[in-house]
C-alpha positions as CSV (number, residue, x, y, z in Angstrom):
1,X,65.4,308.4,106.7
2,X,64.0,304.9,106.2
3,X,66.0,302.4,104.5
4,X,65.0,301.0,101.4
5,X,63.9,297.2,102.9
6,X,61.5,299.2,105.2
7,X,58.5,300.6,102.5
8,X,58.6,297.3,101.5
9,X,58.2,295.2,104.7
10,X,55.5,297.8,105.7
11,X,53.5,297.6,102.5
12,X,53.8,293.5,102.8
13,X,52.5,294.0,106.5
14,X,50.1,296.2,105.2
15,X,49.1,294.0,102.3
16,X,48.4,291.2,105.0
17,X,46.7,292.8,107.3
18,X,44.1,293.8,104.8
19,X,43.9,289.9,103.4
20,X,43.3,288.4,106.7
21,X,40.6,291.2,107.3
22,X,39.0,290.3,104.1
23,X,39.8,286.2,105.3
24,X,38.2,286.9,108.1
25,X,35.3,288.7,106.7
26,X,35.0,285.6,104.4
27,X,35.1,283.4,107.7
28,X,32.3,285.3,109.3
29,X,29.8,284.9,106.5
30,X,31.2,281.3,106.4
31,X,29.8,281.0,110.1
32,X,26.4,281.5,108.8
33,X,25.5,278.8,106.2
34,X,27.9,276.4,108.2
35,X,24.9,276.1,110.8
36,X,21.8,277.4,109.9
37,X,20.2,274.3,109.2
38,X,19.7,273.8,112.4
39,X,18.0,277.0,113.5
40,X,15.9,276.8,110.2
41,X,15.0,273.6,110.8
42,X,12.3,273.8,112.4
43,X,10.4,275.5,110.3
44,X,11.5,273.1,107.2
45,X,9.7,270.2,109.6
46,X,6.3,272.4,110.3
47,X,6.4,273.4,106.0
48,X,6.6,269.7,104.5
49,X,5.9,268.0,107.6
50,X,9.2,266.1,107.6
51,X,10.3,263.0,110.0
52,X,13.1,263.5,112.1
53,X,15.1,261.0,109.6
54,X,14.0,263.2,106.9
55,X,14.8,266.2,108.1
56,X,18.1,264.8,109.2
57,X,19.2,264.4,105.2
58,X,19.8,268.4,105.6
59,X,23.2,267.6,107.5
60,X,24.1,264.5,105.3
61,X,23.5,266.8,102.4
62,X,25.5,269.3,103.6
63,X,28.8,267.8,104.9
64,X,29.1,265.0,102.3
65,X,28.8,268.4,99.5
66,X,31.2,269.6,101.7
67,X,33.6,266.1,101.4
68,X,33.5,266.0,98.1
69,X,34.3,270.3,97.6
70,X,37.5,269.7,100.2
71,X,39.0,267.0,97.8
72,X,38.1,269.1,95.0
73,X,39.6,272.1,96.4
74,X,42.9,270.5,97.5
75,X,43.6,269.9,93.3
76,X,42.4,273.3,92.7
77,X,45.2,274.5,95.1
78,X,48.0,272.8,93.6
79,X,47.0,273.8,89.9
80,X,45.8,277.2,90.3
81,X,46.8,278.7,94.0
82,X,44.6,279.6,96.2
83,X,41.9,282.1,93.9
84,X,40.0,279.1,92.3
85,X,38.7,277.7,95.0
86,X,37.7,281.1,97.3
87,X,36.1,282.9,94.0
88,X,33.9,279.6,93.3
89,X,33.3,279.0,96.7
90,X,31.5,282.1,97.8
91,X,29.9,282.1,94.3
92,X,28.1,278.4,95.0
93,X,27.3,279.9,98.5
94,X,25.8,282.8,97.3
95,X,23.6,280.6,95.0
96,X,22.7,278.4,98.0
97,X,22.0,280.9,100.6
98,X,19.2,282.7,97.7
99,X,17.8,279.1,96.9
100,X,17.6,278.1,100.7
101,X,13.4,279.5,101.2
102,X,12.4,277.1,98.6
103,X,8.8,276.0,97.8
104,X,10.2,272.3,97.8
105,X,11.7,270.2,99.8
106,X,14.1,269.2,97.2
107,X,15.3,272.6,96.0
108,X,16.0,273.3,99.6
109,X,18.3,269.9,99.9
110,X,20.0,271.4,96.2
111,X,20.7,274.9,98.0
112,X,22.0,272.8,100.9
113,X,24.3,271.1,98.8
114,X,25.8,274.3,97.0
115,X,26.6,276.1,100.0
116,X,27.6,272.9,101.2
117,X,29.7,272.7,98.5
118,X,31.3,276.2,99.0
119,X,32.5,275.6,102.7
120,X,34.1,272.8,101.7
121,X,36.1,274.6,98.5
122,X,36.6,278.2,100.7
123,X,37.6,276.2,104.2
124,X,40.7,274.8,103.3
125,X,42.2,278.0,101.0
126,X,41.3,279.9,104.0
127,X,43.5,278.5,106.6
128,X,46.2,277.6,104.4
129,X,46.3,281.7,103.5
130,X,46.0,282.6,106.6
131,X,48.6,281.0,107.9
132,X,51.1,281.9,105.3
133,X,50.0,285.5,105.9
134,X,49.4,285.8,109.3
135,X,50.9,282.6,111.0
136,X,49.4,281.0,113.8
137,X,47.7,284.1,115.1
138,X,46.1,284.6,111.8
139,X,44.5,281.2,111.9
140,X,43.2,281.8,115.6
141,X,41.3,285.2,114.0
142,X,39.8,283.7,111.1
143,X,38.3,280.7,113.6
144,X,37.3,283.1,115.8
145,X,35.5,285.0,113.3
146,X,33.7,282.2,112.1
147,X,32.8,282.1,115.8
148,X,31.0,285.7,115.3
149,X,28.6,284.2,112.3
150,X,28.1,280.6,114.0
151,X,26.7,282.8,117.0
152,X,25.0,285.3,115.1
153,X,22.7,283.1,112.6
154,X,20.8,281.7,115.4
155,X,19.3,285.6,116.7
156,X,19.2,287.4,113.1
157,X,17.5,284.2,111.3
158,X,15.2,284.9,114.7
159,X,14.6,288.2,114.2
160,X,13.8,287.8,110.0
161,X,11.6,285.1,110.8
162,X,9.3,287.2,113.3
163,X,9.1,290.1,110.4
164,X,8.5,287.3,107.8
165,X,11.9,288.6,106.2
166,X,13.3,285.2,105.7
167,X,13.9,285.9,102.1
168,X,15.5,289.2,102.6
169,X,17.7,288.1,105.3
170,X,19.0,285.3,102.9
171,X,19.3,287.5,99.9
172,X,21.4,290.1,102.2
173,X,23.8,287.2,103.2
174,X,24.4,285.8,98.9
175,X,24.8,289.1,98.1
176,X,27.7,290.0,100.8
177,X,28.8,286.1,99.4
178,X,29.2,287.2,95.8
179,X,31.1,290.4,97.0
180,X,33.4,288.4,98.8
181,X,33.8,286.0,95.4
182,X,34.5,289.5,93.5
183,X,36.9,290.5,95.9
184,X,39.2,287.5,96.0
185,X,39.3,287.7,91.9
186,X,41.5,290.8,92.6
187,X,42.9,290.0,96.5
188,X,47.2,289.6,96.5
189,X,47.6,286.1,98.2
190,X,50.3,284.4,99.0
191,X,52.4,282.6,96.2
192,X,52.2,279.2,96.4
193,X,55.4,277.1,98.0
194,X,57.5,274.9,95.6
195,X,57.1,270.9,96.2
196,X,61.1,270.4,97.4
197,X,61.1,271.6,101.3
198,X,57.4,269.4,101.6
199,X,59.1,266.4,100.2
200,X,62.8,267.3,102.4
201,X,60.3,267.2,105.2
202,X,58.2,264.4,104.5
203,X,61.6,261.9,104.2
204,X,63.0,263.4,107.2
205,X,59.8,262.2,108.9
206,X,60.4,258.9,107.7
207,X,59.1,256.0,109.8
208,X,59.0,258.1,113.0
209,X,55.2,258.5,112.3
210,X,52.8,256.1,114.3
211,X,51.6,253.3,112.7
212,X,48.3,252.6,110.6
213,X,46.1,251.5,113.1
214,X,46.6,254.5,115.3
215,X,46.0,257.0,112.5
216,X,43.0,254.8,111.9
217,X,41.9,255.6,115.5
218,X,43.1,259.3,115.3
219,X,40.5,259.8,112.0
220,X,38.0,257.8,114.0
221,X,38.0,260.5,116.8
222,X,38.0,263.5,114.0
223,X,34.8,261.7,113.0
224,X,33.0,261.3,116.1
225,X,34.0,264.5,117.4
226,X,32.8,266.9,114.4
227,X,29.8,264.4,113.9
228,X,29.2,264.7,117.2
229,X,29.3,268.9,117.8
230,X,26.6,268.8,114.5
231,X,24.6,266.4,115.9
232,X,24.3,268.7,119.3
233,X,23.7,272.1,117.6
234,X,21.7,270.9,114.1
235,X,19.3,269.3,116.5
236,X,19.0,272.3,119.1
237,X,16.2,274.4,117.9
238,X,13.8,271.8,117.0
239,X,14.3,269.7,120.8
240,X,13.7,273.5,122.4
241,X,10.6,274.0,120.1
242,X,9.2,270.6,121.1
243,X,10.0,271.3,124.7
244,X,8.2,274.3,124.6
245,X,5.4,273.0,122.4
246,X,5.8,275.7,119.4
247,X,8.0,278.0,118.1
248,X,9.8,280.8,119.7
249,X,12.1,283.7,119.4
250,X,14.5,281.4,122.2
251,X,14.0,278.0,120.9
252,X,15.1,279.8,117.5
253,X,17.9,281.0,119.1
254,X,18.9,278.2,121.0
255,X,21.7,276.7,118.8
256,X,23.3,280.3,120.2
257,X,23.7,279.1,123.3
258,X,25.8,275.8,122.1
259,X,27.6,277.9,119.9
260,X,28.4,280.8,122.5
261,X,29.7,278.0,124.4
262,X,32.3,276.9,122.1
263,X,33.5,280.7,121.6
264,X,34.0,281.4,125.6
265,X,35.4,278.0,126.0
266,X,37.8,278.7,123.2
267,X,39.5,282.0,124.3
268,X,39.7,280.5,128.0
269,X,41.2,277.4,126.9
270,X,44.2,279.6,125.1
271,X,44.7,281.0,128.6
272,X,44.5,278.0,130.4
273,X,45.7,275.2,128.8
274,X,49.4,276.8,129.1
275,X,49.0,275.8,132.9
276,X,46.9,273.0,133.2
277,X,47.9,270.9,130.2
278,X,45.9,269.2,127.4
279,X,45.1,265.4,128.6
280,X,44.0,267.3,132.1
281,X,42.0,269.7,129.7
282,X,40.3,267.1,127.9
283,X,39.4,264.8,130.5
284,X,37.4,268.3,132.0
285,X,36.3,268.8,128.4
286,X,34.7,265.1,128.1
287,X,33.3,265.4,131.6
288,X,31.5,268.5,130.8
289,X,30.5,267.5,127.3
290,X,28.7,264.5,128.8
291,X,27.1,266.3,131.4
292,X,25.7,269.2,128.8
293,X,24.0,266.1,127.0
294,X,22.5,264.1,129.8
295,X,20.9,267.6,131.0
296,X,19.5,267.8,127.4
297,X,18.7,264.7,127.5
298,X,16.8,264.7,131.0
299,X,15.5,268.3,130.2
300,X,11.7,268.8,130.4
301,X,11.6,272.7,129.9
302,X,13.3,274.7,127.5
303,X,15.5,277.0,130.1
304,X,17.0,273.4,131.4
305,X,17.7,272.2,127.6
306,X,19.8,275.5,126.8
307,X,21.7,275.3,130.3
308,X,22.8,271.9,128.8
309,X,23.5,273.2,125.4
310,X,25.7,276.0,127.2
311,X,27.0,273.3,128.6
312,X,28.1,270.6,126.6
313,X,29.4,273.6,124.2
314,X,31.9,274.4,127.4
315,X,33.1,271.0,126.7
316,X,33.5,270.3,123.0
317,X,35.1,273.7,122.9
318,X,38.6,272.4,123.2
319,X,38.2,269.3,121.8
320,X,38.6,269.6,118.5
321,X,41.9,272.5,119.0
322,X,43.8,269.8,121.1
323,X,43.0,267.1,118.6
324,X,44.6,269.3,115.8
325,X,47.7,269.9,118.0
326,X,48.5,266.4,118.9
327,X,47.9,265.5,115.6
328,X,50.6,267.8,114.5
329,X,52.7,267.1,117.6
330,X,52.3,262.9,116.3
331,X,53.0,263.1,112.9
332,X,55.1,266.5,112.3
333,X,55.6,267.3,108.7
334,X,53.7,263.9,107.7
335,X,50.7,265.5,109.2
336,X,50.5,267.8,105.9
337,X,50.1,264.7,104.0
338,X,47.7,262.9,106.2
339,X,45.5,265.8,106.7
340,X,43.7,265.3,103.8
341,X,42.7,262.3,104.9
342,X,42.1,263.1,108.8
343,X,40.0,266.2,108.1
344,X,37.8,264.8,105.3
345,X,36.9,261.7,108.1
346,X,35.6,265.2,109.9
347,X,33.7,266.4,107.4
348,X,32.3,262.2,106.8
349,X,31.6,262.4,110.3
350,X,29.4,266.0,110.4
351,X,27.0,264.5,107.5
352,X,26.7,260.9,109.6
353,X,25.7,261.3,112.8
354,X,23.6,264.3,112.7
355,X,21.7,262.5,110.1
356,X,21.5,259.7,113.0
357,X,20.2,261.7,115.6
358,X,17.0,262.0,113.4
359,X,16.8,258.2,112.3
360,X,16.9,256.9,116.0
361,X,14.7,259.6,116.9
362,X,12.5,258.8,114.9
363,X,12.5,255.0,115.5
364,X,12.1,255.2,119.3
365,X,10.0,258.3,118.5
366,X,12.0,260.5,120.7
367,X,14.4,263.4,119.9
368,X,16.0,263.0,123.8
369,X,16.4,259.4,122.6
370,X,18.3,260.8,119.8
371,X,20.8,262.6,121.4
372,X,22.5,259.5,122.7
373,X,23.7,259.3,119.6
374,X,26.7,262.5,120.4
375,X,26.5,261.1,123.7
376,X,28.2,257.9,122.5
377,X,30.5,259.8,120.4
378,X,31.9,261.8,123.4
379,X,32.1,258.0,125.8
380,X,33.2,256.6,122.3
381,X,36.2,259.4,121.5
382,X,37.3,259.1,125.9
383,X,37.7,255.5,125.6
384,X,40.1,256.2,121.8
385,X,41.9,258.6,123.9
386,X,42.9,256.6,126.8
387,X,44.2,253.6,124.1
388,X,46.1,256.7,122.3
389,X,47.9,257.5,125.9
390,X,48.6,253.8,126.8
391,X,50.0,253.3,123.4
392,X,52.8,255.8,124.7
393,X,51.6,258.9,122.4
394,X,52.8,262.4,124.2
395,X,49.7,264.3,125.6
396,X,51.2,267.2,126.7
């Protein structure tokens, strides 16, 4: 006969499998909105015949919304838990996914900026819950089902625009949005944590953490590194489209390609890095980042431009992982109280340089010329690293 602890732990473990499926359901949908401008974009161009540094305010729209929801969200948190800021989340990006086929160019930049708004209020909430629910492997499921929307927008929002079902497809995706908002009103998450152990913690950290000018460099690469992955995949379908001279069902669906890459890179780096180490792994990571964008770069057909999105998604995949566990590994508990600050420079970084790639394309005229802009990021964030390593940080 089962002892009395045991119902319980089962019906907890129960409990929390079914909140990280719903998290993870959340995650998926989140996947969608998080990069559709960049599939979409193309067709925003040809409808109000934008510029390149025009068309680039889409990005900057949508990651500085997404800045100003994570701050937002973080006070949310400690007043209310973790409900306020997943209910209004998915209801703001329900609201932007159904305004998102506007007749104006403006209305489209507002629905931008809601769902823009939701990531950043549902992103944080979302990790934090997982990881109280699920630990470390429920945080590597919910980012691997964002994975599964990230690579699916590019193919559906494909296959809706060939049927002239664009409005469908993005009333199908606000709907499941406002289910998800209904469903977290009555979800059982985690209790919120008491302020004492964080501050214990924080003391115990006390000087050990490295000093202001290398957390200065440490947001820097967050910057360039999330500015940089946007800047690649935003700008995907329209440099395939104008490589192939209109628009197609594959130049639509090349931002898959970069994004496929980041999934497959990110399940073999969790076998791999074990054994080969993360400064060996990111070395290989730059190299292969670099040579994805100088084969975009150099590409004159549209098969050569998605080998190098393929590519330099390969590379980045790790990137961003390894960043997040030195940072941990460099600052310890002080990293909860620094993250705030390291992961909005992120979010500062994914509405600046995409937005960049479009102004200095369209001053020299040339997309190609644009991409140099993630290029530098990736030489910019090598040279950051090394000075982190010679300033005697652990890369393990």
């Amino acid at each position: 006969m089962a002892s009395p602890t045991t119902v319980p732990a089962v019906e907890t473990k129960r409990k929390h499998v079914g909140l990280i499926a719903l998290l993870s359901a959340g995650f998926i949908l989140t996947g969608f909105p998080t990069i559709i401008a960049g599939p979409i974009l193309p067709t925003f161009i040809s409808r109000w015949n934008l510029t390149d540094s025009q068309a680039g305010l889409f990005f900057t729209v949508q990651f500085a919304a997404s800045l100003a929801a994570v701050w937002i969200t973080t006070g949310l948190t400690a007043w209310r838990g973790y409900r306020p800021g997943l209910v209004i989340g998915y209801v703001l990006t329900g609201i932007g996914l159904a305004m998102l086929n506007a007749p104006t160019h403006g209305i489209a930049l507002a629905a931008v900026a809601f769902y823009g708004m939701g990531y950043g209020l549902v992103v944080p909430p979302t990790n934090l819950a997982g990881a109280e629910a699920g630990g470390a492997g429920g945080v590597s499921l919910l980012n691997f089902a964002w994975g599964i929307g990230a690579v699916a927008c590019a193919p559906l929002l494909s296959v809706s625009l060939r049927h002239h079902s664009l409005m469908l497809f993005l009333w199908i995706l606000a709907a499941v949005a406002i289910a998800l908002a209904v469903s977290f009103i009555f979800a059982k998450l985690p209790e919120r944590h008491k302020d004492g152990d964080t501050a214990q913690a924080n003391s115990a950290a006390g000087s050990g953490i490295p000093p202001v000018r290398i957390t200065a460099i440490v947001a820097a690469i967050f910057f360039l590194y999330v500015g940089s992955e946007a800047g690649i995949g935003g700008w995907a379908a329209e440099h395939a489209k104008r490589l192939a001279g209109h628009a197609t069902e594959l130049t639509t669906m090349s931002p898959l390609f970069f994004y496929a890459g980041l999934m497959v890179g990110r399940g073999l780096a969790s076998l791999l890095l074990p054994r080969i180490g993360s400064l060996r792994f990111i070395i290989a990571a730059f190299s292969l980042s670099i040579l994805g964008i100088a084969i975009i770069i150099a590409a004159h057909s549209t098969q050569v431009a998605i080998a190098g999105f393929t590519i330099a998604g390969l590379g980045c995949a790790t990137i961003y992982p390894i960043y997040i566990s030195w940072f941990s590994q460099w600052y310890g508990p002080a990293a909860r109280r620094l993250g705030g600050v390291v992961f909005s420079m992120a979010s500062l970084g994914g509405s600046a340089l995409p937005w960049l790639v479009g102004f200095v394309s369209t001053k020299a005229n040339s997309l190609p010329i644009g991409f140099l802009v993630p290029l530098a990021g990736i030489l910019v964030m090598a040279v950051f690293v090394t000075f982190l390593r010679r300033r005697g940080l652990q890369m393990l």
